[in-house]
C-alpha positions in Angstrom: 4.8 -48.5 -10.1 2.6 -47.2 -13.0 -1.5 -49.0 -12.5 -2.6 -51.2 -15.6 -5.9 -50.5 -14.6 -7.4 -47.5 -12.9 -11.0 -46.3 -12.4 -11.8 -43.2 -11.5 -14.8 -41.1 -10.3 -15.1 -37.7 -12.2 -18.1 -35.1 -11.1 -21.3 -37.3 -11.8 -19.4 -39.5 -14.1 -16.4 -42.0 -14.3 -13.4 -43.4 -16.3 -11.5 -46.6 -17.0 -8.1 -46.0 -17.7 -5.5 -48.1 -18.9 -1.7 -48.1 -19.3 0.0 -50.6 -22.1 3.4 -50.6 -21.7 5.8 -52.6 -24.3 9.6 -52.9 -25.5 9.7 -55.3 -28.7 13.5 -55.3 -28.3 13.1 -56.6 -24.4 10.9 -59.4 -23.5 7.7 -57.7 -23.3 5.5 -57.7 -26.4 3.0 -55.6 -27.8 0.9 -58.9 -27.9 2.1 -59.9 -24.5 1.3 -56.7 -22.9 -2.5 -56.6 -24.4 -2.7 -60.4 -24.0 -1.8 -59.4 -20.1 -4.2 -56.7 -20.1 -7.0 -58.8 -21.3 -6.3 -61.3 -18.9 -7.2 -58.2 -15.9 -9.8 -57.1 -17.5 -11.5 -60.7 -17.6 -10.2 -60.5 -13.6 -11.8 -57.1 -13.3 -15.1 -58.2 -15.1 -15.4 -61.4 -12.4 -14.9 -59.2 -9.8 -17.7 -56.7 -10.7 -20.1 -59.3 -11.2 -19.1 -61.4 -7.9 -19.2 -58.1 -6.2 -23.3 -57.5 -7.5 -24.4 -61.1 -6.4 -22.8 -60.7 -2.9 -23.5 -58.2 0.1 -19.9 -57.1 2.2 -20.8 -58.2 5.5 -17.1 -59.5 6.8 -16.9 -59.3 10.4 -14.3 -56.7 11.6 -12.7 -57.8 15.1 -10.5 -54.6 15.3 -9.7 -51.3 13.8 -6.3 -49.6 14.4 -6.0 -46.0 13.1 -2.8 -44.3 13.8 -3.1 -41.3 14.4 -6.3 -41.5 16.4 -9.3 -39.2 15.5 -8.2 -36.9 18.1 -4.7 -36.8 17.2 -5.8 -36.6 13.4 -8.2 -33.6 14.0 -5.3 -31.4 16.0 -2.9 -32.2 12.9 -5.3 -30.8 10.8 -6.1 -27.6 12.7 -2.3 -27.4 13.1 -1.8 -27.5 9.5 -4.8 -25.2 8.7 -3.4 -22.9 10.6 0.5 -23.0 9.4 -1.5 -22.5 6.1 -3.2 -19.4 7.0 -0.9 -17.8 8.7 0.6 -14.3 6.6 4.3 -15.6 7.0 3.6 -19.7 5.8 5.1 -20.6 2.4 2.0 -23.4 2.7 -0.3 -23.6 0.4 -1.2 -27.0 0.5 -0.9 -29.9 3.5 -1.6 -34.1 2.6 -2.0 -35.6 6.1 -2.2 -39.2 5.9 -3.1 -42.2 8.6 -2.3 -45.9 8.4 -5.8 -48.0 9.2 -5.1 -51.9 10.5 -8.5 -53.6 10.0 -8.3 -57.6 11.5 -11.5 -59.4 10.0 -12.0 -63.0 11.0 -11.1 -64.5 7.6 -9.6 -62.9 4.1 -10.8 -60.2 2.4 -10.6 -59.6 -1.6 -8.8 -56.3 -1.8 -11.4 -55.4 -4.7 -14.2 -56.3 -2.6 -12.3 -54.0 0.0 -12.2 -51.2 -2.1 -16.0 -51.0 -3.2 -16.3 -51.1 0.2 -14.3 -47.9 0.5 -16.0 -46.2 -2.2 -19.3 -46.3 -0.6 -17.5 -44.5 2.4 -15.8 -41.8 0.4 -17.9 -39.7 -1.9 -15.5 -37.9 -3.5 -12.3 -39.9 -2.2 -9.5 -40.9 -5.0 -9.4 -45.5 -4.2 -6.4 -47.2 -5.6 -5.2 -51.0 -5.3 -2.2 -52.1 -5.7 -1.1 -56.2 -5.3 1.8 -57.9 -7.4 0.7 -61.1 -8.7 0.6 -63.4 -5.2 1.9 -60.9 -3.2 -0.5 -58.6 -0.2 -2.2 -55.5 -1.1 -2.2 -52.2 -0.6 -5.4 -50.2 -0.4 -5.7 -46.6 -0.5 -8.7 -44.2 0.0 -7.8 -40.3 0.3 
């Protein structure tokens, strides 16, 4: 699954990219494809301005991270040190952890995600939802 839309956060600056994909012999147009892209970015343009009118103050009733913060700090040691050892063909570890968040009504996943980016200076957000399908938010 290839984003239509993706911002991202360079050193002190940022970058909205986009992907057009189209197959005039299939059913997807050129003018179906940037109709469809105009159609997010008028989405994307709500969002932004609904996000600057309201604070995120959704209540969380629990937080689930698996692994733990204790578990999650020995992986890392144990991986920092399988990398620095003179036999490790390591040169490079990605550690992940699956966060449950249960808040007492529905969140916008965009809303979500500006949350995120507040959290992680120089983290890498994505979201990804099918049209009326759940989310899946990211933040390395």
């Amino acid at each position: 699954m290839v984003p239509q839309v993706e911002f991202d956060e360079l050193e002190g600056s940022s970058m909205l990219a986009i992907t057009i994909a189209w197959d005039n012999a299939l059913s997807w147009t050129w003018d179906e494809a940037i109709h469809s892209l105009e159609t997010t970015m008028q989405q994307i343009a709500s969002v932004v301005v609904k996000l600057k009118k309201e604070a995120s103050g959704e209540p969380i009733l629990s937080k689930t991270h698996v692994p733990n913060k204790t578990h999650w700090d020995l992986a890392v040691k144990k991986a920092l040190q399988e990398i620095n050892t003179s036999s490790s063909q390591l040169v490079k570890v990605v550690l992940a952890r699956s966060s449950r968040i249960l808040t007492a009504t529905n969140i916008d996943p965009i809303a979500w995600l500006a949350c995120l980016q507040v959290e992680g200076e120089d983290a890498y957000q994505f979201c990804l939802q099918p049209p009326n399908g759940p989310a899946f938010v990211g933040n390395t």
